[in-house]
C-alpha positions as protocol buffer text, in pm:
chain_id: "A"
residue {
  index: 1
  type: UNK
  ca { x: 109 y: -993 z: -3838 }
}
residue {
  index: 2
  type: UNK
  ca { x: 428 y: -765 z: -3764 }
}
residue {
  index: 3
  type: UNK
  ca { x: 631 y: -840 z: -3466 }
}
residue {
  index: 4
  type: UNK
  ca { x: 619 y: -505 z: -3213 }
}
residue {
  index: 5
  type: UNK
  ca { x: 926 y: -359 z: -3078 }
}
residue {
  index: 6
  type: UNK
  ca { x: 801 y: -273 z: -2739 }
}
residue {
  index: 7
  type: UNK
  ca { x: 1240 y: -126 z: -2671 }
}
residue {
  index: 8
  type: UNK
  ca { x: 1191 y: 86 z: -2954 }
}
residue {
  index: 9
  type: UNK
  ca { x: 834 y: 232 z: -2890 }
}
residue {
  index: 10
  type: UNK
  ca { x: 1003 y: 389 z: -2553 }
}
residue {
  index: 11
  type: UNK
  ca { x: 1339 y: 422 z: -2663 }
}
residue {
  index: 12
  type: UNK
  ca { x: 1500 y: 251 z: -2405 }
}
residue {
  index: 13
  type: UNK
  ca { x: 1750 y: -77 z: -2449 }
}
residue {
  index: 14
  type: UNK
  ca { x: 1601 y: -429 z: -2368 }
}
residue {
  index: 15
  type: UNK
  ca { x: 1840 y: -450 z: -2056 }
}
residue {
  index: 16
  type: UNK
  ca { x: 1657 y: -121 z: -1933 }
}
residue {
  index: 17
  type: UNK
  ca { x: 1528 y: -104 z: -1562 }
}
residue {
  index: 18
  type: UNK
  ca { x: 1174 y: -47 z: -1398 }
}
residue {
  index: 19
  type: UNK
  ca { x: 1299 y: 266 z: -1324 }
}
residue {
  index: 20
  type: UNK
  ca { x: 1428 y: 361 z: -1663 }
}
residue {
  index: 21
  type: UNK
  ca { x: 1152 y: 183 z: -1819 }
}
residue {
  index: 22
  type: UNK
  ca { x: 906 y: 428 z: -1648 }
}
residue {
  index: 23
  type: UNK
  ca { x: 1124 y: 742 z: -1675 }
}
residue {
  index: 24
  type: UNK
  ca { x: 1066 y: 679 z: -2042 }
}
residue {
  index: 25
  type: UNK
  ca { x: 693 y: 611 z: -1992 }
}
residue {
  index: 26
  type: UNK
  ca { x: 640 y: 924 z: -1850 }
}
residue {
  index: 27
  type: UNK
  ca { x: 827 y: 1137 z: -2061 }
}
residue {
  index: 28
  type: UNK
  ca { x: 665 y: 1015 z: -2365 }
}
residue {
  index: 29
  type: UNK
  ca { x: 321 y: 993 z: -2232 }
}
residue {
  index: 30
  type: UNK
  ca { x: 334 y: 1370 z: -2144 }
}
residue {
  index: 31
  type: UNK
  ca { x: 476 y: 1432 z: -2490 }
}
residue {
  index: 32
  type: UNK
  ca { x: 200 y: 1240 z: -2665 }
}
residue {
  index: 33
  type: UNK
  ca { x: -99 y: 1291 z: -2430 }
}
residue {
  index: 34
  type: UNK
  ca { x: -409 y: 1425 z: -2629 }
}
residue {
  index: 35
  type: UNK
  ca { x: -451 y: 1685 z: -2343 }
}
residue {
  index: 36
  type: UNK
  ca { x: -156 y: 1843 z: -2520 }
}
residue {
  index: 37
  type: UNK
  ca { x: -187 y: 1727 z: -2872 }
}
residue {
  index: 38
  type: UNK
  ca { x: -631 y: 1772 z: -2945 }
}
residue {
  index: 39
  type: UNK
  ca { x: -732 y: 1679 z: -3286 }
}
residue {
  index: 40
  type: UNK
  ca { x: -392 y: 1477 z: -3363 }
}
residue {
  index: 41
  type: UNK
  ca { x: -477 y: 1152 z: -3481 }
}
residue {
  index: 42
  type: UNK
  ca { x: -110 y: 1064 z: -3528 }
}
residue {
  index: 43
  type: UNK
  ca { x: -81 y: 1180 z: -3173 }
}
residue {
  index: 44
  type: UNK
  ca { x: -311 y: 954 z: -3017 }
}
residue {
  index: 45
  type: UNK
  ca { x: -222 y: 657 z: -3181 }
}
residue {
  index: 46
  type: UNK
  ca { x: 147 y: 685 z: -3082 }
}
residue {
  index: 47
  type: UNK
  ca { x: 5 y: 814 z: -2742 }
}
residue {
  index: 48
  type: UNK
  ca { x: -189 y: 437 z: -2748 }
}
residue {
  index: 49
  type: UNK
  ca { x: 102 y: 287 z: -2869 }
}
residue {
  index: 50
  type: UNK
  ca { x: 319 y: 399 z: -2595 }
}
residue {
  index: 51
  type: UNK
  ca { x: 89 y: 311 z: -2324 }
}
residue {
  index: 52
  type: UNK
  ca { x: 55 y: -83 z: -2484 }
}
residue {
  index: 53
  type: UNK
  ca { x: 437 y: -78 z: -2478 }
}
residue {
  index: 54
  type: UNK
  ca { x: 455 y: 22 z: -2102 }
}
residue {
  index: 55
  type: UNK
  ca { x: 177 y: -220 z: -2047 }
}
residue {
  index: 56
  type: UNK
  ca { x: 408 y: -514 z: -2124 }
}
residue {
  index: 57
  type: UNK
  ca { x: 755 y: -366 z: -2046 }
}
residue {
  index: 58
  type: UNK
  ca { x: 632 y: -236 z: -1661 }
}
residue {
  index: 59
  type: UNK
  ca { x: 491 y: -640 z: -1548 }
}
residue {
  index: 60
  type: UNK
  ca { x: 829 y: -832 z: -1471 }
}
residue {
  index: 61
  type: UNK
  ca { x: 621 y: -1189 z: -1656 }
}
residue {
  index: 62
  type: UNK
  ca { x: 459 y: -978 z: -1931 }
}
residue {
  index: 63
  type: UNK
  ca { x: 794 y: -874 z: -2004 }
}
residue {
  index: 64
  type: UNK
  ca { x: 954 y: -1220 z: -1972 }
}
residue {
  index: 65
  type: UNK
  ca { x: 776 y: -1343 z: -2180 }
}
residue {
  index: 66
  type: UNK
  ca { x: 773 y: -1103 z: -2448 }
}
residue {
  index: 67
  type: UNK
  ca { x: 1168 y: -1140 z: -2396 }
}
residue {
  index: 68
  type: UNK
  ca { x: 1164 y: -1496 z: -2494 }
}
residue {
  index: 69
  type: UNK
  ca { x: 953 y: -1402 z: -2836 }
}
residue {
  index: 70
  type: UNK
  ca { x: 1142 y: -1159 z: -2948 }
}
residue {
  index: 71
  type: UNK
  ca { x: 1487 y: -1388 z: -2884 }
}
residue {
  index: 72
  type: UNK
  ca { x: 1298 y: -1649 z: -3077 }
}
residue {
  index: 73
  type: UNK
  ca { x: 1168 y: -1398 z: -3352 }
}
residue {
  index: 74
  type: UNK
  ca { x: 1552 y: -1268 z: -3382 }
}
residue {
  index: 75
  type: UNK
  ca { x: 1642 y: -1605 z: -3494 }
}
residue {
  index: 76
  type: UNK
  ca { x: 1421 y: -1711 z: -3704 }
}
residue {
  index: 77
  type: UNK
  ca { x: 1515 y: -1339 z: -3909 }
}
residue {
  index: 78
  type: UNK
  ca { x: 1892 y: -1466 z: -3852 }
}
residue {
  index: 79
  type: UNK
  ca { x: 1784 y: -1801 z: -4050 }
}
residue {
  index: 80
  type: UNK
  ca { x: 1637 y: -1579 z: -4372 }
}
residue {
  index: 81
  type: UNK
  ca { x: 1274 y: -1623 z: -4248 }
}
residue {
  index: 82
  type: UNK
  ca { x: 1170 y: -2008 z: -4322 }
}
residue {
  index: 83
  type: UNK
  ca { x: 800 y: -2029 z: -4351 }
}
residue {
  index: 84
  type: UNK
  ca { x: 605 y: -1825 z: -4119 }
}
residue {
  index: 85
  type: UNK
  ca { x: 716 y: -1722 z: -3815 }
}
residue {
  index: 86
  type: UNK
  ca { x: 418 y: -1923 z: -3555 }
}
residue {
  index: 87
  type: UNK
  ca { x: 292 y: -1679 z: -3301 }
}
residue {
  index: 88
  type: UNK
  ca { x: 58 y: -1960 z: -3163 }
}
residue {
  index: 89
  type: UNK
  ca { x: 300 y: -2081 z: -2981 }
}
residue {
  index: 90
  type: UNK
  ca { x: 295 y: -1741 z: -2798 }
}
residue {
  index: 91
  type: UNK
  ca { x: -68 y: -1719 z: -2768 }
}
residue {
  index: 92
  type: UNK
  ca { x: -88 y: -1636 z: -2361 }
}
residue {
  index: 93
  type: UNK
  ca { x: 188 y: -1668 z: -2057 }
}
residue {
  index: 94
  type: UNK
  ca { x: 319 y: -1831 z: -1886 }
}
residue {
  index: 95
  type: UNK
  ca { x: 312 y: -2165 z: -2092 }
}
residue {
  index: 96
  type: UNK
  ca { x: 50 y: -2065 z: -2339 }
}
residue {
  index: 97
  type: UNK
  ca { x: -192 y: -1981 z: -2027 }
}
residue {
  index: 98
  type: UNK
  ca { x: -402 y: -1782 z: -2180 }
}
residue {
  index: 99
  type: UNK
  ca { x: -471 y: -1458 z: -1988 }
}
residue {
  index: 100
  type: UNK
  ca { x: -778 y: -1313 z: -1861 }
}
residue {
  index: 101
  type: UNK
  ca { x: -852 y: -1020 z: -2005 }
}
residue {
  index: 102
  type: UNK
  ca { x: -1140 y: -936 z: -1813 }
}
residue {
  index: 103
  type: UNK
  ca { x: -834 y: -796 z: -1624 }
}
residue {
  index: 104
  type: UNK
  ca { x: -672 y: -578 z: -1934 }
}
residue {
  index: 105
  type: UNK
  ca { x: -1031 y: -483 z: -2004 }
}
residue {
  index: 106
  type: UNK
  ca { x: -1073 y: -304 z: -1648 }
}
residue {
  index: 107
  type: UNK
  ca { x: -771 y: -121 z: -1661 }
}
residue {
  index: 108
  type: UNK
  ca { x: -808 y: -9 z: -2047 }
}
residue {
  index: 109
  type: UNK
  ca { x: -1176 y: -30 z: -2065 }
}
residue {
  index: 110
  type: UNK
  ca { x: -1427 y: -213 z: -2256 }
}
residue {
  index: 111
  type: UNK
  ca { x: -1305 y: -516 z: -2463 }
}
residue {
  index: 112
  type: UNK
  ca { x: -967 y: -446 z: -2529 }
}
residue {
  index: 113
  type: UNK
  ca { x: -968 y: -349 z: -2895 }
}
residue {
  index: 114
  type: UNK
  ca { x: -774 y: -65 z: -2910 }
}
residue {
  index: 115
  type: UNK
  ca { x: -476 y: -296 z: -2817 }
}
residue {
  index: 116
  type: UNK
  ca { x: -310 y: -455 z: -3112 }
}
residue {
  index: 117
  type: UNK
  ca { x: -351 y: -761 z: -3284 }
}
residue {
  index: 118
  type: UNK
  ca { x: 18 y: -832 z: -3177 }
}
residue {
  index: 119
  type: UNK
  ca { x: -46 y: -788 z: -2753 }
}
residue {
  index: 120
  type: UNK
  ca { x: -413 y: -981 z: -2848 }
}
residue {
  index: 121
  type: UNK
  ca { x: -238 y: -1269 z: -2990 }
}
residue {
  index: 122
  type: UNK
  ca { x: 56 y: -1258 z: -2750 }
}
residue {
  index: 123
  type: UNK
  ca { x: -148 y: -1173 z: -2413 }
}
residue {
  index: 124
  type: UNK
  ca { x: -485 y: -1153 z: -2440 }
}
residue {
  index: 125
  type: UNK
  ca { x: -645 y: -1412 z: -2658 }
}
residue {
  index: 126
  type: UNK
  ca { x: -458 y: -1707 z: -2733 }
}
residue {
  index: 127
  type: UNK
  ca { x: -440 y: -1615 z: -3116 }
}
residue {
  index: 128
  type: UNK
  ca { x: -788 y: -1470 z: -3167 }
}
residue {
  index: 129
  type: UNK
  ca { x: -854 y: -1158 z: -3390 }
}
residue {
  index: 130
  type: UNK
  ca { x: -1038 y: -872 z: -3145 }
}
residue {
  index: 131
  type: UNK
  ca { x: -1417 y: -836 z: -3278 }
}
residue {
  index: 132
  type: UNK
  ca { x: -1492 y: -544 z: -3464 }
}
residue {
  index: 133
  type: UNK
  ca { x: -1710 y: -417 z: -3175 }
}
residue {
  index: 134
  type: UNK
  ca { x: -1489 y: -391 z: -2951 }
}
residue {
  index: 135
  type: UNK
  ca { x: -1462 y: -74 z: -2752 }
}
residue {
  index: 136
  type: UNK
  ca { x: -1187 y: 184 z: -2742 }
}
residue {
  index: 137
  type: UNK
  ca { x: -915 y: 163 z: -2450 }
}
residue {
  index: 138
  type: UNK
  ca { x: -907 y: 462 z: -2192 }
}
residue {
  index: 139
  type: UNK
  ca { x: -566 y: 646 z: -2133 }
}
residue {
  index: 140
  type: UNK
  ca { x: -321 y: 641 z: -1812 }
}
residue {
  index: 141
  type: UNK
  ca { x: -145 y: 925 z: -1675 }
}
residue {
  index: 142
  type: UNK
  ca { x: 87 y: 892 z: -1410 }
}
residue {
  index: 143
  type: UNK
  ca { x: 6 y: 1057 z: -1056 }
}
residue {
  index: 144
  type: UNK
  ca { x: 242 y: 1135 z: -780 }
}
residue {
  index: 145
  type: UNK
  ca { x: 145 y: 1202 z: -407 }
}
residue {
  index: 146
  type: UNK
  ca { x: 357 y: 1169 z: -136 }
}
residue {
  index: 147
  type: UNK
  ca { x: 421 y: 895 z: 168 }
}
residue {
  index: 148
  type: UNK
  ca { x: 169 y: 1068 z: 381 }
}
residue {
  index: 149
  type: UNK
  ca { x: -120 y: 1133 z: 133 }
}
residue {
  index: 150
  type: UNK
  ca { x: -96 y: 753 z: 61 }
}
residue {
  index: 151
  type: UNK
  ca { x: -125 y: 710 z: 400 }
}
residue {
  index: 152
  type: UNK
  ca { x: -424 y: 922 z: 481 }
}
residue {
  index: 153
  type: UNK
  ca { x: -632 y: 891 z: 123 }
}
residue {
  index: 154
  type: UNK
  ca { x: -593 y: 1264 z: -82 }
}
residue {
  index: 155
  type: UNK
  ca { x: -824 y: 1435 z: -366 }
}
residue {
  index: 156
  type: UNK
  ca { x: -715 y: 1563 z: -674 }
}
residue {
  index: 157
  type: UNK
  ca { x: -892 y: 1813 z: -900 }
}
residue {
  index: 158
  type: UNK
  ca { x: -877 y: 1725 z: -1300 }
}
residue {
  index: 159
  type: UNK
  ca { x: -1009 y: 1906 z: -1592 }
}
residue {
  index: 160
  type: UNK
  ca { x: -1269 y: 1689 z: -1770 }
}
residue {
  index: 161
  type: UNK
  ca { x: -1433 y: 1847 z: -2047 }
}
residue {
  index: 162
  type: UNK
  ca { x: -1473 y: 2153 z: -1958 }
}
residue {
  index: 163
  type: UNK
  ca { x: -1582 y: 2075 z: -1601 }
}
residue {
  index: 164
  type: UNK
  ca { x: -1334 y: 2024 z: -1271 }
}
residue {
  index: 165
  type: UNK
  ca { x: -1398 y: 1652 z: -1165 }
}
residue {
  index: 166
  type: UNK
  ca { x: -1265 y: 1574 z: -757 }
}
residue {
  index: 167
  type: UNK
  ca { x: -1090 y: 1207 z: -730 }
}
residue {
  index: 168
  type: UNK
  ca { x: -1068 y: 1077 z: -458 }
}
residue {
  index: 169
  type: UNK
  ca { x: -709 y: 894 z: -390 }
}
residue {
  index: 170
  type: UNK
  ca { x: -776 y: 602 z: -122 }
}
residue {
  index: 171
  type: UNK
  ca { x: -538 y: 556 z: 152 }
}
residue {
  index: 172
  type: UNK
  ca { x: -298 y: 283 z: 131 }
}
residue {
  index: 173
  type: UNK
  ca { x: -293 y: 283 z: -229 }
}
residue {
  index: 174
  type: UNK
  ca { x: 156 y: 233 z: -331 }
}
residue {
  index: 175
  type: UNK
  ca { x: 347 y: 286 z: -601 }
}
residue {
  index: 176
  type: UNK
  ca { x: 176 y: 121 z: -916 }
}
residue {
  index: 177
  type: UNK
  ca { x: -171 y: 115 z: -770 }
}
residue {
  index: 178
  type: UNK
  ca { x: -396 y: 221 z: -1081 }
}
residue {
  index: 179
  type: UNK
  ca { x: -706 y: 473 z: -984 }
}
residue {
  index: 180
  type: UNK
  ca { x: -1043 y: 466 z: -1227 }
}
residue {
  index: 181
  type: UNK
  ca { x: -1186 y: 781 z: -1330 }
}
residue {
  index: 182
  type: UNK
  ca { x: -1477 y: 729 z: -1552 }
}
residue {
  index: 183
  type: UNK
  ca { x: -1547 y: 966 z: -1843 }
}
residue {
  index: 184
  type: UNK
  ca { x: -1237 y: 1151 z: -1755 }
}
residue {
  index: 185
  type: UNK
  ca { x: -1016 y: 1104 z: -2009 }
}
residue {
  index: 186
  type: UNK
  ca { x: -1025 y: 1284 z: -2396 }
}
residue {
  index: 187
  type: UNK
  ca { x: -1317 y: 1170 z: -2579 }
}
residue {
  index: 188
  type: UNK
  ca { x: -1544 y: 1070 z: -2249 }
}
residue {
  index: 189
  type: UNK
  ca { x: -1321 y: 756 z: -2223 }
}
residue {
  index: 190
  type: UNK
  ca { x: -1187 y: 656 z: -1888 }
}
residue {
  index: 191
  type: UNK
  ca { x: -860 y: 810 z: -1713 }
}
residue {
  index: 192
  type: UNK
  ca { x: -700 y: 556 z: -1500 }
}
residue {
  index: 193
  type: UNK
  ca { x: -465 y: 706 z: -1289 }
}
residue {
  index: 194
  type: UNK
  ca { x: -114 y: 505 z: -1226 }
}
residue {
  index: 195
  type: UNK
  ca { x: -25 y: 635 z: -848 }
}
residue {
  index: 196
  type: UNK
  ca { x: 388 y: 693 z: -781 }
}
residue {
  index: 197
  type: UNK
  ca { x: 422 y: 753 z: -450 }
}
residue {
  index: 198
  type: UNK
  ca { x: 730 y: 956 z: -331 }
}
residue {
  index: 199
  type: UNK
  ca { x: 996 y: 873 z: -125 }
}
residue {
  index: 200
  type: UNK
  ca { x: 952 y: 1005 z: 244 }
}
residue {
  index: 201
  type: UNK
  ca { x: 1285 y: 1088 z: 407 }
}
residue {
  index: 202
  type: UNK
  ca { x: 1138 y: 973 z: 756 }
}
residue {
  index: 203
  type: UNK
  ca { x: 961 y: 654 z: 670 }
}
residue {
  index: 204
  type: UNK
  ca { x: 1091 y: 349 z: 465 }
}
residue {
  index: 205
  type: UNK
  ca { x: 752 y: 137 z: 331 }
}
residue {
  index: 206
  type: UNK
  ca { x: 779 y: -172 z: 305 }
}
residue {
  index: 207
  type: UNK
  ca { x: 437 y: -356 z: 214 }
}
residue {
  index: 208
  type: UNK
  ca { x: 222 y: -224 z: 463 }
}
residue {
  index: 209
  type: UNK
  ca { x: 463 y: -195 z: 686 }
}
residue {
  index: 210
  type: UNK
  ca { x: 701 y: 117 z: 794 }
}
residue {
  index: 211
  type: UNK
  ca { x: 1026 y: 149 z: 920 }
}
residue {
  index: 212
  type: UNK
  ca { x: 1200 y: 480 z: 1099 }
}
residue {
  index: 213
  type: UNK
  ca { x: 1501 y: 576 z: 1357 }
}
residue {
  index: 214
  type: UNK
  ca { x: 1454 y: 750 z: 1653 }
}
residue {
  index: 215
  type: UNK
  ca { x: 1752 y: 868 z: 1883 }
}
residue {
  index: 216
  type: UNK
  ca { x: 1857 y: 923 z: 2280 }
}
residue {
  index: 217
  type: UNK
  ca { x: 2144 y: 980 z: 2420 }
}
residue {
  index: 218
  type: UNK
  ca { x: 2365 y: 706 z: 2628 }
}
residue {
  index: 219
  type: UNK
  ca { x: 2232 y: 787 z: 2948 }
}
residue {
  index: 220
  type: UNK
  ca { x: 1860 y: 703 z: 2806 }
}
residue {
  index: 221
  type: UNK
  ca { x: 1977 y: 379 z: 2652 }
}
residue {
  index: 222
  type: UNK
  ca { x: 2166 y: 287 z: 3003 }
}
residue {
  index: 223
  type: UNK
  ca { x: 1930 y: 406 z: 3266 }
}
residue {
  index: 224
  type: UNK
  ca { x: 1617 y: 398 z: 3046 }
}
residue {
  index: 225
  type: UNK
  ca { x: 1330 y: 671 z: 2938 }
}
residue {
  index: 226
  type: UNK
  ca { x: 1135 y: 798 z: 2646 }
}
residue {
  index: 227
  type: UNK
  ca { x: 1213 y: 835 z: 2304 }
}
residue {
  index: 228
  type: UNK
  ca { x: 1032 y: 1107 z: 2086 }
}
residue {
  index: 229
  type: UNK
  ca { x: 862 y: 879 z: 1749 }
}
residue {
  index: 230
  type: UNK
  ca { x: 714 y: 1046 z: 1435 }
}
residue {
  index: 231
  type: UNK
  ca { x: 400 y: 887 z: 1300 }
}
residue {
  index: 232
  type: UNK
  ca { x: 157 y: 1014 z: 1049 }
}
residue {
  index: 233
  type: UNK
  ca { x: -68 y: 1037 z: 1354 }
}
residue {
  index: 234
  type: UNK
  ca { x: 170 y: 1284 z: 1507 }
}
residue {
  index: 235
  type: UNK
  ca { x: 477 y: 1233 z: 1789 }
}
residue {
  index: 236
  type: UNK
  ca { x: 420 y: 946 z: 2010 }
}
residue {
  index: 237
  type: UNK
  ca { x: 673 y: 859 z: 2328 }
}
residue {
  index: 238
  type: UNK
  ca { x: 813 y: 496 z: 2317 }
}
residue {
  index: 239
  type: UNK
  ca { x: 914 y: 363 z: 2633 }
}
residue {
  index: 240
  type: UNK
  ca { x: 1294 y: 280 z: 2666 }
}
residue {
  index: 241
  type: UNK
  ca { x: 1371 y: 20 z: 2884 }
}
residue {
  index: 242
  type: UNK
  ca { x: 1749 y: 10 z: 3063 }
}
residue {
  index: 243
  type: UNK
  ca { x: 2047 y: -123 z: 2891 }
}
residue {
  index: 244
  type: UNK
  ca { x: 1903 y: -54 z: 2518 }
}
residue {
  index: 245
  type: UNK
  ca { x: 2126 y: -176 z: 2267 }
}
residue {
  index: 246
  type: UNK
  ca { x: 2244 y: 82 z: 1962 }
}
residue {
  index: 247
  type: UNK
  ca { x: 2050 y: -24 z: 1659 }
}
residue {
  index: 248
  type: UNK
  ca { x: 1758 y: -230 z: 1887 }
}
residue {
  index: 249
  type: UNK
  ca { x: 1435 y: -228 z: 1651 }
}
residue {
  index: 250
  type: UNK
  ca { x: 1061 y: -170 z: 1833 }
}
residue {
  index: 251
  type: UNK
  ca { x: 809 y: -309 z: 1674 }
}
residue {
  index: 252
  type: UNK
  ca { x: 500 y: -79 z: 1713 }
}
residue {
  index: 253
  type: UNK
  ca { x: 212 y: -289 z: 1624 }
}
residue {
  index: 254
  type: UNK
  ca { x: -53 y: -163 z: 1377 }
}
residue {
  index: 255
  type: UNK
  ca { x: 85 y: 211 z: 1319 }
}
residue {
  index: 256
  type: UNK
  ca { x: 214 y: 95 z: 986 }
}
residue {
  index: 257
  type: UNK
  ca { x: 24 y: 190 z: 627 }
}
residue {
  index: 258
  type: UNK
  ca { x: -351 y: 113 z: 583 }
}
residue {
  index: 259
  type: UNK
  ca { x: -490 y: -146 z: 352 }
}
residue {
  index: 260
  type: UNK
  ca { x: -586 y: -24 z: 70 }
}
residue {
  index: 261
  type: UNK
  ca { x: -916 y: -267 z: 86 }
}
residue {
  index: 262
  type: UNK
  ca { x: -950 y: -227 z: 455 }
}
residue {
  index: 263
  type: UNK
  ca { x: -772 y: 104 z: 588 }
}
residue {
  index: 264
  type: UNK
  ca { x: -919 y: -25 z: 936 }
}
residue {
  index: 265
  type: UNK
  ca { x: -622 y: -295 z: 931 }
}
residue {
  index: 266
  type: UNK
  ca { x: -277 y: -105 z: 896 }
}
residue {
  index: 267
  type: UNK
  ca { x: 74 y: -287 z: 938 }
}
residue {
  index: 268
  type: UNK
  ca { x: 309 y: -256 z: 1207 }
}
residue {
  index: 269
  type: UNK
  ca { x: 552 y: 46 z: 1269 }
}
residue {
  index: 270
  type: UNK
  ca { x: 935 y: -59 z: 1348 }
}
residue {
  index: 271
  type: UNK
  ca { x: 1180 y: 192 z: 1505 }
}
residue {
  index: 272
  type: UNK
  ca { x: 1531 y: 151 z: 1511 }
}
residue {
  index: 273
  type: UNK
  ca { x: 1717 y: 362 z: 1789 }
}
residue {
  index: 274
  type: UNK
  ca { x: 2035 y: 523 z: 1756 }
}
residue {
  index: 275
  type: UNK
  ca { x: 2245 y: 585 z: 2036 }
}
residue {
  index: 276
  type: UNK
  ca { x: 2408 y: 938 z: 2091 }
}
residue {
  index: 277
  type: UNK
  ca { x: 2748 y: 958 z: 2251 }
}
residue {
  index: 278
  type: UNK
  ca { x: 2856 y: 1290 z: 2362 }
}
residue {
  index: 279
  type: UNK
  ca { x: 3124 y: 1448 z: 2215 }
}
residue {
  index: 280
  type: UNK
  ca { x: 3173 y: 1722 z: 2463 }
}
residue {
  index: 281
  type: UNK
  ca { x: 3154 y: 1637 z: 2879 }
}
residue {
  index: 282
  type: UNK
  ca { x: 3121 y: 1846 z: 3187 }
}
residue {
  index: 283
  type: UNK
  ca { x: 3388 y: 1774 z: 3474 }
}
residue {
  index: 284
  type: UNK
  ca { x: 3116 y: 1656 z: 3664 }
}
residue {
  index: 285
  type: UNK
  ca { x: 3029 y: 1431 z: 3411 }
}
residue {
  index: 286
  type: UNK
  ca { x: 3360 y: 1310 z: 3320 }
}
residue {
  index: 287
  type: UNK
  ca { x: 3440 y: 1219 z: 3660 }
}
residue {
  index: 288
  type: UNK
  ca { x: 3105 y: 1030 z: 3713 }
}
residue {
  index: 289
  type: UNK
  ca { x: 3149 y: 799 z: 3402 }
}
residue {
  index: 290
  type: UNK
  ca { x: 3520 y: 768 z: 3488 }
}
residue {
  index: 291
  type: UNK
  ca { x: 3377 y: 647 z: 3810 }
}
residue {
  index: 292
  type: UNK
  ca { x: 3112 y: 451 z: 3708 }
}
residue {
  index: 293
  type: UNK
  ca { x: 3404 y: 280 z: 3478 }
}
residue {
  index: 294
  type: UNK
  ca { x: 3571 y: 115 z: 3765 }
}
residue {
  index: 295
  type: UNK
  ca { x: 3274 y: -115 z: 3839 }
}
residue {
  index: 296
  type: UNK
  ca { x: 3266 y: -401 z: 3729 }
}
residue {
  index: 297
  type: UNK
  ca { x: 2945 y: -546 z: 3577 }
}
């Protein structure tokens, strides 16, 4: 069995990021999809080949432990190749676990055979050959929405076939989150759509919860008020009590992001507020402060 250069199959070095990692991904995917290349044989298996890399390369302990192979597999080229090279001791992670691939076999469909005898013996089966009726894999392709979509569920339409085919996106899905279309991909084989959810300028996620800034001016955080609050629901008021502190974080209980399995239960909301001093004063209002300055508190 040859040893698989996962690095090489996206072009990207071993200390590559997520982020670089998936850039690649992406790029290639497109460039290989059988959308875009029908009828290439050549096409599609690089297009699988690609999508096995990412498999391993994208999961921090897939890639781990790959990482520790291919150190291993280095060396034992470095000593002139004594013997043959024992990919047993691989078979499954972490610790020769072997891994379920009931798992692999939902996101790839059917059995798994369309993977390699390499990723079989290194993740999948503990050293077992896959059986020669196993079923082909389906394909990914990556889908963006943004903050809000993810936050409220979205449709998308895809060409299946011939045919338009409505998905529906469910809300709280994040970054990563893989979507099952059945019969959607070339061939009638699944399309399982990996969800990237864009970057919101107003709301930081983090889990299921979200974090945003609102602002008032001093006399609000001294003397107390309202404060105007974006939420995917619309603009809420939060109550200001006197003597806010600059940078004092609200915690808005359950106006966060939905779960995905239960978009009844959502996480919390926090605001941090942001105090606004004036740059320019009245001389009403300079005399007032200046006043207000000689008590002591």
């Amino acid at each position: 069995m040859d040893y698989k250069d996962y690095y090489k199959i996206l072009g990207v070095d071993r200390k590559a990021s997520e982020d670089d990692i998936r850039k690649a991904y992406r790029k290639l995917a497109k460039q290989y999809h059988p959308d875009y290349n029908p009828n290439n044989k050549q096409s599609e298996d690089r297009f699988k080949e690609i999508n096995e890399a990412y498999e391993v390369l994208s999961d921090a302990k897939k890639r781990s432990h790959y990482d520790r192979l291919g150190s291993d597999y280095s060396q034992w080229q470095r000593r002139g190749n004594p013997g043959d090279f024992n990919w047993d001791q691989y078979g499954g992670f972490p610790g020769g676990t072997r891994v379920n691939m009931d798992d692999l076999n939902e996101m790839f469909g059917g059995s798994g055979g369309s993977f390699s005898d390499f990723f079989q013996t290194i993740f999948g089966m503990g050293g077992a050959r896959p059986s020669a009726r196993s079923q082909p894999q389906g394909y990914q392709q990556e889908l963006e929405i943004t903050l809000e979509e993810a936050y409220k569920g979205t449709t998308r339409l895809f060409e299946s076939n011939g045919k338009q085919k409505q998905v529906r996106i469910p809300a709280g899905v994040r970054t990563g989150s893989k979507v099952r279309v059945a019969g959607a991909g070339p061939n009638g084989l699944d399309l399982y759509l990996i969800v990237e959810v864009a970057e919101d300028r107003r709301f930081e996620r983090r889990g299921n919860d979200l974090h945003t800034t609102a602002t008032v001016n001093v006399f609000t955080a001294v003397l107390g008020g309202e404060a105007d609050v974006e939420t995917f629901e619309g603009r809420i008021k939060l109550n200001i009590p006197a003597g806010t502190q600059p940078d004092q974080v609200f915690r808005l209980a359950g106006r966060g992001m939905p779960h995905v399995k239960n978009p009844k239960e959502k996480g919390d909301l926090f605001v941090k507020l942001k105090v606004q001093i004036p740059r320019y004063l009245s001389s009403k209002q300079r005399e007032l402060l200046e006043e207000a300055s000689k008590i002591k508190f």
